[in-house]
N, C-alpha and C positions, 0 to 999 in steps of 0.2 A: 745564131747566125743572122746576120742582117738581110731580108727580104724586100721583097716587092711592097707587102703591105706594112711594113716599119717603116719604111722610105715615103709612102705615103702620106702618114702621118705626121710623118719629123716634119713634111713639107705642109703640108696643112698646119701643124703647130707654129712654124717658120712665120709663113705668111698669117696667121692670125698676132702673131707679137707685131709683126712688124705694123699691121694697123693701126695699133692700139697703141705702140711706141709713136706713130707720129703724130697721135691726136694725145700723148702725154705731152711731146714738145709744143706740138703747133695751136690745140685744141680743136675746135670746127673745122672741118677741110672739105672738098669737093670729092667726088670721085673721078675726075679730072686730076686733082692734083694729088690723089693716092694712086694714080693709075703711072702718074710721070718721074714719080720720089719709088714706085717698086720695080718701077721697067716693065709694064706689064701693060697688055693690050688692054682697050676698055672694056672690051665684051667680057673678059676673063675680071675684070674688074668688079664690072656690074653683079656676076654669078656671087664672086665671092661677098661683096656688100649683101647682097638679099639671101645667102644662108645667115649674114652674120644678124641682119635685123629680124631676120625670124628665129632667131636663137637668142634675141634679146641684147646680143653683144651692144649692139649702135642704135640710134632714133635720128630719125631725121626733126631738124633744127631749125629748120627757115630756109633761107636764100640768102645769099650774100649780097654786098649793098652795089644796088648800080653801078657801073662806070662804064664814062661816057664813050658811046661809039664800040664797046665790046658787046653787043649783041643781048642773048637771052640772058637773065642770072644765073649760078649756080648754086642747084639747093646744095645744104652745106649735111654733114655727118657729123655725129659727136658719138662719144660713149653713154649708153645708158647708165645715167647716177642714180639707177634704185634695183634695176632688175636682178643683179647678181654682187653678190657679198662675197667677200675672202674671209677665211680666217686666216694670220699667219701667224707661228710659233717661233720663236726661239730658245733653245736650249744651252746652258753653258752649265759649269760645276756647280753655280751657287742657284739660280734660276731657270724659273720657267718665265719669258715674255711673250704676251699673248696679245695680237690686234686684231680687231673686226672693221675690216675695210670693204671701198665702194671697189669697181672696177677699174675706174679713174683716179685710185692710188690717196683719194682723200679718208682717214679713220674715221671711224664712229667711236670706236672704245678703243682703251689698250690697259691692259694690266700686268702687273710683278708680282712672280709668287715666288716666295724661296723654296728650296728644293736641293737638298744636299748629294750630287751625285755620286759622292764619297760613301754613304752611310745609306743609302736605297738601291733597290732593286730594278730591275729593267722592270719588273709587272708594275712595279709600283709608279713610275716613271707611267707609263702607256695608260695608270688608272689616271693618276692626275691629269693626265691633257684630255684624255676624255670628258672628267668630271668637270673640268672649268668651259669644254667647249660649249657643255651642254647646259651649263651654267650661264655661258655667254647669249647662247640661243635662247635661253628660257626669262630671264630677264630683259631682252629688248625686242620679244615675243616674235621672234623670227623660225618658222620655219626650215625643215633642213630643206628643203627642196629648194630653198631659195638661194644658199652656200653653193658656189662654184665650185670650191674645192680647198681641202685646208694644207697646207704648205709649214711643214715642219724641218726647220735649218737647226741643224746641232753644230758647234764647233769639233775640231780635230780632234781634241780629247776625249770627248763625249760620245764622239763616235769609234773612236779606239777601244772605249772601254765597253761600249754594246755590242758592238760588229768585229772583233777582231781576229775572225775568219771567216770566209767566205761571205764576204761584207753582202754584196751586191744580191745575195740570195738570201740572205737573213733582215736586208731592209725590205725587199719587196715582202718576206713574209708581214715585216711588219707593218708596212703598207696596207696590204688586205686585211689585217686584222682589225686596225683601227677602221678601215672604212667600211667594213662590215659588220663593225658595230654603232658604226658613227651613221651610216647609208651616205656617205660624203665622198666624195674624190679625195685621197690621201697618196702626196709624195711626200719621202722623208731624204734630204740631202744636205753637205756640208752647208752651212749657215753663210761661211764669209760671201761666197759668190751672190747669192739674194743679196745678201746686207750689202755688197759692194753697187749692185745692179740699181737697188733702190735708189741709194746715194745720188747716183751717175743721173739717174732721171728728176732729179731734184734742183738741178746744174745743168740747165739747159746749152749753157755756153763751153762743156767741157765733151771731148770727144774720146779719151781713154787715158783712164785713173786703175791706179793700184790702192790695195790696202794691206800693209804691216801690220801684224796682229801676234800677239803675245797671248800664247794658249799652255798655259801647264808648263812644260820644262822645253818648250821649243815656240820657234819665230815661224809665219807662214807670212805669203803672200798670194793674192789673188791677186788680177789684172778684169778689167772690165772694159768693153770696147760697143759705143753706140752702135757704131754700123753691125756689131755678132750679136745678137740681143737674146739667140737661143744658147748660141754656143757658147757663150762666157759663164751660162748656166750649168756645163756638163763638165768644167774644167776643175781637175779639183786644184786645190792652191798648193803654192809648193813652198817644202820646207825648204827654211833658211839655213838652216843652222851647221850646214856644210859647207856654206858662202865662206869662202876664204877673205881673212882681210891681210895677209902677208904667207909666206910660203907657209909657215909654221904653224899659223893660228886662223882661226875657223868660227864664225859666229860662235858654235858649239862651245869650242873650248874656253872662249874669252865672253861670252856674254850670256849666256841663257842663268838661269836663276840660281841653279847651281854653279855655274860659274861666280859669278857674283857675290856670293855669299863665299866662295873661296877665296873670290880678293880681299875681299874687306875682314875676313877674319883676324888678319894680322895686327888689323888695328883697332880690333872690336875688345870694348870691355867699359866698365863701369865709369872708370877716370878717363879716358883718352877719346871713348866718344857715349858721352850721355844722353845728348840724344837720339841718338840714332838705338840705343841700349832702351831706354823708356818705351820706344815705339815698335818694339820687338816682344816687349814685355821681359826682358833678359834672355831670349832664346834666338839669335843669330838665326835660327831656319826659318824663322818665321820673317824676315826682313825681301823686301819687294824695292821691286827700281823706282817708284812713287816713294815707298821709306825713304829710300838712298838717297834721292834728289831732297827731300824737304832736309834729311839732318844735315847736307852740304851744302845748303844754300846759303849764301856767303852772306847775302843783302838780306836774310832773317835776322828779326830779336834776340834768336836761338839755335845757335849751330854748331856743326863739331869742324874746327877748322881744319885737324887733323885727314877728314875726307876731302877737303876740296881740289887738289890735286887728283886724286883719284877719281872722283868722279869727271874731273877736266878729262882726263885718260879713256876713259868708259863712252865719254860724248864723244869725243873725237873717234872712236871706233863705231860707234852708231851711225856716224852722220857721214863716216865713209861710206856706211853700206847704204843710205837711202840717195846719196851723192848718185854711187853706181845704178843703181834702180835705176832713178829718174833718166841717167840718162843711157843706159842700154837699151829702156825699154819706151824713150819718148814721150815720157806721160804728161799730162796737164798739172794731175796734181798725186800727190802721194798720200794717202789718209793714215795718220797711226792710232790704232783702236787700243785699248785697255780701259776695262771697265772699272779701274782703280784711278786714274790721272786726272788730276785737277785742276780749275786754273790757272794757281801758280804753279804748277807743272810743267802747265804745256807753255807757259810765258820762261820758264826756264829755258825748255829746249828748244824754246824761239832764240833765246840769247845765245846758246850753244851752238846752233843751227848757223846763225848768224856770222859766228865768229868761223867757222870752219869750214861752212858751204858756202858760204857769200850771200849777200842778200838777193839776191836774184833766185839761186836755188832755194834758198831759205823761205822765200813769197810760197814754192809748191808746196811745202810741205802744212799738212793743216790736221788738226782736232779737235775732239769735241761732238761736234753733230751727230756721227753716229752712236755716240755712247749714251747721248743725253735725250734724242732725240728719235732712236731710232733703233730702240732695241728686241724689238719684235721683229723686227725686218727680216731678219735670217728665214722667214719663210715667202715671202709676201709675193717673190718670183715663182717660187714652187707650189705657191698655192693657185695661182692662174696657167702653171704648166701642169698640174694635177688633173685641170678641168677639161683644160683642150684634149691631153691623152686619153681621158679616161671616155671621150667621143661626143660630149656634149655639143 
């Protein structure tokens, strides 16, 4: 049951993101101008600056530059870029990605480990991220005392297949286990919200973005919004796949990977489509919508013309549903993750895009970044909401 000293804390968590979020946009700022951007008195300003500089959060910076006729300077605030370290994790079927980051959201390391969530165990899972954290620690001879806290994002599947009962008491068990063996702050949560959250603060000029995400045999969405910077943290994303695109049919029924693999059977085989056969290895189950797009791609050296109608069919059903997205939910931009798409992929479903959403709709839609750039992220929110909770 939600208390006095829960509500405390949310709000001390609250207001510590929200500092830190404006010196991610703005960089140096005044306590003047944190005090006018949070609504909040100075005195109640000043309190919280001087717990967060004796916590190491912030250092003071200098003075901002004269100007003429406004009176004293104002010394400026920044984030401290050494005091405190992240780690942040993310987990999907095929990997572990791991980054060691400042406060101020710049890396130091990041690495890929494979890791077969199909064919391991939960202990074995919980060894390995121990064993690289402290591999991370031990090689850039960092101290744990000096880790804020580590932030570990699993996607939907991953966490279906750990948690799937009585989710919320079986991650905090695993929460304390790792940090009691790690002596680290340790939350474990859906991955896309972090991963979404990073994105958003990388994009200074965008104010609330989603991300379509392709996990196992289902579509999810997250939404991500500057001004909620805690709350876009606790939301989990929501499956697609009962998103209706006509009375009848249903992401589910017309799109997800078994889907797919059911339309294109009819025309699947050795002579009618070779490529798309080569790239499967002859096994139909093994074919992904990155397959489907390369063997139907009309303006290849190499293609099966027999799919190109079909996949015409499949984009037009796609670009309906990010169509609706964008504009139910007002976004800036729409991000599509899959850790498979490449890009002439994603130059594909810019053309597809194009042709069905229009070019205007078609500008929001974007990929890439997160996949190539940014795939440890799925903890990197979680690992600085680990540190606030856990009373640092």
């Amino acid at each position: 049951m939600w208390n006095q000293v829960e509500e405390k804390h949310y709000e001390r968590q609250r207001v510590y993101f929200q500092v830190l979020q404006l010196m991610w946009e703005r960089g140096a700022i005044s306590r003047v101008e944190i005090a006018s951007a949070l609504k909040m008195t100075r005195g109640a300003v000043s309190l919280l600056i001087q717990e967060m500089l004796e916590k190491g959060f912030l250092e003071n910076v200098g003075v901002a530059p004269a100007v003429e006729g406004k009176g004293r300077r104002k010394m400026l605030l920044d984030i401290h870029p050494s005091r405190w370290l992240l780690i942040a994790v993310s987990v999907d079927a095929h990997y572990i990605a791991m980054g060691l980051m400042t406060l101020g959201l710049n890396t130091l390391e990041k690495q890929q480990i494979p890791f077969d969530m199909g064919t391991e165990s939960e202990e074995v899972l919980k060894s390995r991220i121990i064993e690289f954290v402290q591999q991370i620690l031990k090689s850039n001879y960092i101290e744990t005392e000096r880790i804020f806290g580590i932030g570990i994002g699993m996607l939907p599947s991953v966490l279906q297949q750990l948690f799937p009962k009585e989710k919320e008491e079986k991650m905090g068990a695993w929460e304390q286990s790792l940090a009691s063996q790690l002596q680290i702050p340790v939350s474990v949560r859906n991955s896309l919200s972090s991963m979404l959250s990073y994105h958003l603060y990388q994009h200074a000029q965008q104010t609330a973005v989603a991300l379509f995400c392709a996990d196992g045999d289902a579509y999810y969405i997250s939404f991500g919004s500057r001004a909620y910077p805690v709350e876009c943290l606790y939301q989990e994303p929501i499956c697609m796949n009962d998103f209706y695109l006509s009375e009848q049919e249903t992401v589910g029924t017309q799109l997800t990977p078994a889907a797919l693999i059911q339309r294109t059977a009819p025309y699947y085989s050795v002579e009618k489509t070779p490529v798309l056969y080569r790239l499967t290895g002859g096994h139909l189950k093994q074919m992904t919508l990155p397959m489907l797009l390369t063997a139907s791609y009309a303006e290849g050296e190499d293609f099966d013309p027999c799919l190109v109608p079909l996949m015409a069919e499949i984009m037009q059903q796609f670009c309906q549903i990010w169509s609706n997205v964008l504009l139910l939910y007002g976004l800036d931009q729409l991000y599509l993750y899959r850790l498979d798409f490449t890009l002439p992929h994603w130059q594909e479903i810019q053309r597809y895009a194009k042709q069905y959403m229009g070019g205007k709709q078609a500008a929001r839609l974007a990929c890439g970044d997160l996949t190539e750039k940014c795939q440890y992220a799925g903890g990197v929110f979680y690992a600085i909401d680990s540190g606030i909770r856990k009373g640092w």
